[in-house]
C-alpha positions in Angstrom: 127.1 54.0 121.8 123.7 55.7 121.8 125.3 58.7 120.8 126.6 57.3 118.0 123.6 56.3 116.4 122.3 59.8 116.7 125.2 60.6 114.7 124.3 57.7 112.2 121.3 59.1 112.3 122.6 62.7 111.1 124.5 61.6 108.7 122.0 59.6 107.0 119.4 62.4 106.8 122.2 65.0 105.7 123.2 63.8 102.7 119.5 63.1 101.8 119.1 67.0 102.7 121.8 67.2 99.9 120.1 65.3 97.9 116.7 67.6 98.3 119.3 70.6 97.8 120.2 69.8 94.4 116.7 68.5 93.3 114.4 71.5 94.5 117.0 74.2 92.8 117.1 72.4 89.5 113.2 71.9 89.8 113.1 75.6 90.2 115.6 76.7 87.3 113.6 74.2 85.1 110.4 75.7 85.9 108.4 72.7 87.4 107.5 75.1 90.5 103.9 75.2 92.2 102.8 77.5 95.2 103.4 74.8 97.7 106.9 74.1 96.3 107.9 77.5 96.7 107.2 77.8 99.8 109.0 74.7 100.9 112.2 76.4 98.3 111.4 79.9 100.7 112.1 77.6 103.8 114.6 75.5 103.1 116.4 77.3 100.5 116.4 81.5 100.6 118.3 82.4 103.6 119.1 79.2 105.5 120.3 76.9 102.7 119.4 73.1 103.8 122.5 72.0 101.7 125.3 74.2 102.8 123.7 73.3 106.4 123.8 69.1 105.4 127.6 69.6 103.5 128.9 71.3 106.9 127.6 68.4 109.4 128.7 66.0 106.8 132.5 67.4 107.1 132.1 68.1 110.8 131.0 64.3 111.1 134.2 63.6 109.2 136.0 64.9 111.5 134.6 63.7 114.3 134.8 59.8 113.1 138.1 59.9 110.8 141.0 61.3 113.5 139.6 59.3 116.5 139.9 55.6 114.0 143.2 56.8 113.0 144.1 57.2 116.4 142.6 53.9 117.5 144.6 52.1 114.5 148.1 52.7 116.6 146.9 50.5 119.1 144.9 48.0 116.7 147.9 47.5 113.8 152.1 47.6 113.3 151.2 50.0 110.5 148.8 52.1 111.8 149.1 54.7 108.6 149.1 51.6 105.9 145.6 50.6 107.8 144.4 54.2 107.5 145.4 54.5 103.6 143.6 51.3 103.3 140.6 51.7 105.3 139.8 55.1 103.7 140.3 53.5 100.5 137.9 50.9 100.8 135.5 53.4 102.1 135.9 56.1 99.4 137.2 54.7 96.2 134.4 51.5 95.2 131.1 53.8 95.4 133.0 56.9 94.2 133.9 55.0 91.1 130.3 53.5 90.6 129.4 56.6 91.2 131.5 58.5 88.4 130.4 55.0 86.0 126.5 56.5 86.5 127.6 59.9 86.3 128.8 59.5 83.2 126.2 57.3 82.2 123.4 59.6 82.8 124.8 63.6 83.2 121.6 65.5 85.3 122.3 68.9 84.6 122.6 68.5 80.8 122.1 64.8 79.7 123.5 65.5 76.3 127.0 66.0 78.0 129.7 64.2 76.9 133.1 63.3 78.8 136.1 63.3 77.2 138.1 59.8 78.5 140.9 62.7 80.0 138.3 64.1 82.4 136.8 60.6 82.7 140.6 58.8 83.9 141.4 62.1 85.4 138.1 62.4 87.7 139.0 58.8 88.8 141.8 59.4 90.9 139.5 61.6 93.0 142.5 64.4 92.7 140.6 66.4 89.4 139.7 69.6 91.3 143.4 69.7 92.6 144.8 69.8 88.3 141.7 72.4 87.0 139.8 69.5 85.2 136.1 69.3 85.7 134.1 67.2 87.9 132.2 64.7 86.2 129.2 65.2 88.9 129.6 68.7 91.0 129.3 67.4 94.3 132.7 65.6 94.1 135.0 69.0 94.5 134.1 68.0 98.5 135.6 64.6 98.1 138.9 66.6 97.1 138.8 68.7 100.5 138.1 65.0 102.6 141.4 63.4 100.9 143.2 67.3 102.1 141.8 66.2 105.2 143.6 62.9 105.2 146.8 64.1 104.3 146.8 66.7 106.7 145.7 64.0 109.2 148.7 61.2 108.5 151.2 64.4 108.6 149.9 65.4 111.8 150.0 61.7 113.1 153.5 61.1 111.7 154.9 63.8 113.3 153.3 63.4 116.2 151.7 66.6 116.6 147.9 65.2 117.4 147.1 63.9 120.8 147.0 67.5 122.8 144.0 69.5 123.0 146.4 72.6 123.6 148.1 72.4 120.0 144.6 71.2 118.4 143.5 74.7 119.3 146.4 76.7 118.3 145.9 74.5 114.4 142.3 75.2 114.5 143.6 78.9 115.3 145.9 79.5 112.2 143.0 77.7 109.9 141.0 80.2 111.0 143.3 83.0 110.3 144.0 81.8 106.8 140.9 81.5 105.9 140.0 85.0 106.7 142.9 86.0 105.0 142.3 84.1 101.7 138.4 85.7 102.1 140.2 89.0 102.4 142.5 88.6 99.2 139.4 87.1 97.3 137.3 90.3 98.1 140.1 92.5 97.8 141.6 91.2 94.5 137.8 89.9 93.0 139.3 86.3 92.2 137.3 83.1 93.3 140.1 81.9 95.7 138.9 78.5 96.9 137.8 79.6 100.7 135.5 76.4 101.0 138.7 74.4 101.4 140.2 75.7 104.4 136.7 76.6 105.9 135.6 72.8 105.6 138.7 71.6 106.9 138.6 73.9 110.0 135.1 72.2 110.4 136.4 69.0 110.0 139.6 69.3 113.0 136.8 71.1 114.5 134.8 67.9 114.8 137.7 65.8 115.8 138.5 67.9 118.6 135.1 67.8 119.9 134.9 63.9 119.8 138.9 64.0 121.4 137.2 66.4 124.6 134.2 63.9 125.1 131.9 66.4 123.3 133.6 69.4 124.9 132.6 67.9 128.4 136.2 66.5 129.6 137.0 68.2 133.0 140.4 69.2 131.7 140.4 69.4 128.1 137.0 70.1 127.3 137.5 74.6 127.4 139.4 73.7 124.4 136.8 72.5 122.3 134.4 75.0 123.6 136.6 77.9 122.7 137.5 76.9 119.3 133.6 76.6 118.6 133.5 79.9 120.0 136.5 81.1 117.6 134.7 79.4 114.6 131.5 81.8 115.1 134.0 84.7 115.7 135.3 84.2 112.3 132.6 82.9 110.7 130.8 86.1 110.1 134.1 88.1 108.5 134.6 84.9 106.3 131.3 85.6 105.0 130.6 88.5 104.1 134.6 89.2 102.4 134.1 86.3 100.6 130.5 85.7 99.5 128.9 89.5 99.7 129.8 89.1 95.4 128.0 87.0 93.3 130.4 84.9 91.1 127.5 83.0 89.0 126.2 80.4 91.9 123.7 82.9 93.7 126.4 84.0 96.4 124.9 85.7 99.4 126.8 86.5 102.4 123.8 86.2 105.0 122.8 82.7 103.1 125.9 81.3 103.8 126.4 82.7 107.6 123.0 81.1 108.6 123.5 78.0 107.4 127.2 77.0 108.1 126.1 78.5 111.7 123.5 76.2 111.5 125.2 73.4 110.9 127.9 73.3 113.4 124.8 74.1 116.2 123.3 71.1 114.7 126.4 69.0 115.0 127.0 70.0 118.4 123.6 69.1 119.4 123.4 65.5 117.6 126.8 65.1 119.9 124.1 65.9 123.2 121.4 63.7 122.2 120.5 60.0 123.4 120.8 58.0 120.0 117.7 55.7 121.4 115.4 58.4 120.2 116.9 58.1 116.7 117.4 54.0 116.3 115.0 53.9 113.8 116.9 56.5 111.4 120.3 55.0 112.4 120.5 52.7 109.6 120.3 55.5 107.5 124.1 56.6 108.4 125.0 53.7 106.6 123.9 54.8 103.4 124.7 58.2 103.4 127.7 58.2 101.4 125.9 55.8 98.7 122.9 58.9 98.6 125.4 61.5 98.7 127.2 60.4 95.6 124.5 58.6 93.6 121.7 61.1 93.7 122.2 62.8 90.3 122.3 60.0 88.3 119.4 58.4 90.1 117.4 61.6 89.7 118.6 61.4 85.7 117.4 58.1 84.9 113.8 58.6 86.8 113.9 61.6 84.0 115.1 59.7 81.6 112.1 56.9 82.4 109.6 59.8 82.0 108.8 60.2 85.7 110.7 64.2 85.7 109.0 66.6 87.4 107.7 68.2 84.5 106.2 64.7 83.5 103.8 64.0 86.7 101.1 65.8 87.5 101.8 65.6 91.4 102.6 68.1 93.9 106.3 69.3 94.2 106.4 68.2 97.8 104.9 64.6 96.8 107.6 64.1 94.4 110.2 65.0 96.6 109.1 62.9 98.8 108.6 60.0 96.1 112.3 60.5 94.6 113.9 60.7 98.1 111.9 57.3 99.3 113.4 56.0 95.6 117.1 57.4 96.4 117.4 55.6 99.7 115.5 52.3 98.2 118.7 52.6 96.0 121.0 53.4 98.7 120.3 50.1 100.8 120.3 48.1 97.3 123.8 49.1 96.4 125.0 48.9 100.2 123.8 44.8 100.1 124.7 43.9 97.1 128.1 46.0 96.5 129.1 48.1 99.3 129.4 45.6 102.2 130.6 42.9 100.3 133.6 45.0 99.1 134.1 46.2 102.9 134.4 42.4 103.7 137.0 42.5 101.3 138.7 46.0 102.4 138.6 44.8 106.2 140.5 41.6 105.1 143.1 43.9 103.1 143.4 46.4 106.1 143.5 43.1 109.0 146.7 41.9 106.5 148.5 45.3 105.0 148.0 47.2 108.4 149.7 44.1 110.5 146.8 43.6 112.7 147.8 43.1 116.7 146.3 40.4 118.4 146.1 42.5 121.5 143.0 45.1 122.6 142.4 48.6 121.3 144.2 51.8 123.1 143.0 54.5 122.9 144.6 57.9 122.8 145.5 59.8 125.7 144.9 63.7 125.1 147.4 66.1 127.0 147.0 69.6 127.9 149.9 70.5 126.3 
């Protein structure tokens, strides 16, 4: 348990490490930069980049959570996958829509921007990125690679061909292996084929097969995990540099993106090794994260629209950082009370009934080596 609440922890403070992502660069494109700010952009934001770092725990936390409740719902319901679709649902859909309501409201990046009601209806069913229609809010093409993740995660359950460490391996293997393939092809044939995806969802079975191993410590299953961390650094650095040595207009640097997805599996790992006691007090944060993650831009739009922009205070950089990160999670905890927990009542209720809850204890998955 105390683990978890490390993890809480992590989560929490990664997606507000997104959230400090996106503000610093657009605080730097739009010119409100002082000395101290650029040195905190130097730091966090030059060579190890604190968001690629946050997006890769996030995914790897994914991972780590998603396949181990899908494998605890075949004990719990009679429909285990109907409890899944529903559970994920309840999770995912509410604040992304909210989320795409204030996204529209109030566009960061250009706030005279307009949405047609196509890429409005089409950006609700969370599959846009999968048809070539543009994201309302940027950060949502990583929603599309978590519902990947899902599918891949039912087809694997349904076929029963989860639940051994052996085969988890071998998968994590060929993801591996296609993604330096499709990093190949992309710097071979100079076309931005979409590496991220298979990359992220390595990370994410990565994660799962961690958590299945008891954090790669299980006496006979536990070699798995730590070879296929092993693997992932193998790759990793191939991966890179074929796919991000050229610059397709978003500041691509091989090295930038080495360190930090490096980074943030170490980090991951290590969360997995720490007593949660020493984190309780950020726990609580975990339960946010998702509300931060998604609502950031349009928070940071309004407090411009208000007057209270960077450009508008004459404070530090780091101070209003600070200030609109305190703000963010304020928000976070406002929307969890009032909207987000009420509707997971609801979805729990929906999930105890459509997933054909048992009345018996939870069994837990028994990993194999083979």
């Amino acid at each position: 348990m105390s683990r978890l609440l490390g993890l809480d922890a992590l989560r929490g403070v990664a997606a507000l490490c997104v959230a400090y992502s996106h503000l610093i660069a657009k605080m730097k494109r739009d010119g409100h930069f002082d000395e101290m700010t650029g040195l905190l952009f130097l730091l966090s934001k030059a060579v190890l980049d604190v968001g690629k770092t946050s997006v890769l725990v996030l995914f790897a936390l994914s991972g780590y959570f998603v396949v181990a409740a899908l494998y605890k719902s075949r004990g719990r319901y009679e429909r285990p996958i109907a409890a899944f679709v529903y559970q994920r649902f309840f999770r995912l859909f509410p604040l992304y829509w909210l989320s795409l309501f204030l996204g529209v409201m109030f566009p960061w990046d250009d706030p005279a921007k307009v949405f047609s009601p196509a890429v409005i209806a089409i950006n609700a069913t969370m599959l846009q990125g999968f048809v070539l229609v543009e994201n309302v809010i940027g950060l949502y093409w990583t929603l599309q690679i978590e519902l990947t993740f899902y599918v891949l995660c039912i087809l694997l359950f349904a076929l029963r061909l989860g639940g051994s460490a052996k085969r988890d391996l071998l998968f994590l293997l060929v993801q591996y292996l296609f993604t330096l393939s499709l990093a190949f092809l992309r710097y071979k044939l100079e076309i931005k084929l979409p590496v991220a995806l298979p990359l992220m969802l390595s990370v994410c079975f990565l994660g799962a097969l961690w958590k299945a191993t008891d954090n790669g410590r299980a006496t006979d299953t536990g070699h798995y995990a730590r070879i296929a961390v092993g693997l992932f650094y193998l790759f990793l650095l191939p991966i890179c540099v074929l796919a991000y040595s050229r610059d397709t207009g978003f500041g691509e640097s091989w090295y930038r993106y080495f360190v930090s997805y490096g980074v943030g599996v170490a980090l991951f790992l290590g969360a997995t090794r720490i007593s949660g006691n020493r984190l309780r007090w950020l726990a609580p944060l975990g339960g946010v994260g998702y509300i931060i993650f998604l609502s950031h831009p349009s928070v940071f739009a309004i407090v411009e629209l208000l007057g209270f922009g960077a450009g508008d205070l004459a404070v530090p950089g780091p101070l209003y950082i600070a200030a609109m990160l305190i703000l963010l999670t304020l928000f976070g905890f406002f929307v969890k009370r009032t909207l987000a927990d009420p509707i997971q009542r609801y979805g729990d209720a929906v999930v105890s009934r459509r997933g054909r809850r048992r009345g018996e204890g939870i069994v837990l998955p028994v990993r194999q080596d083979a």
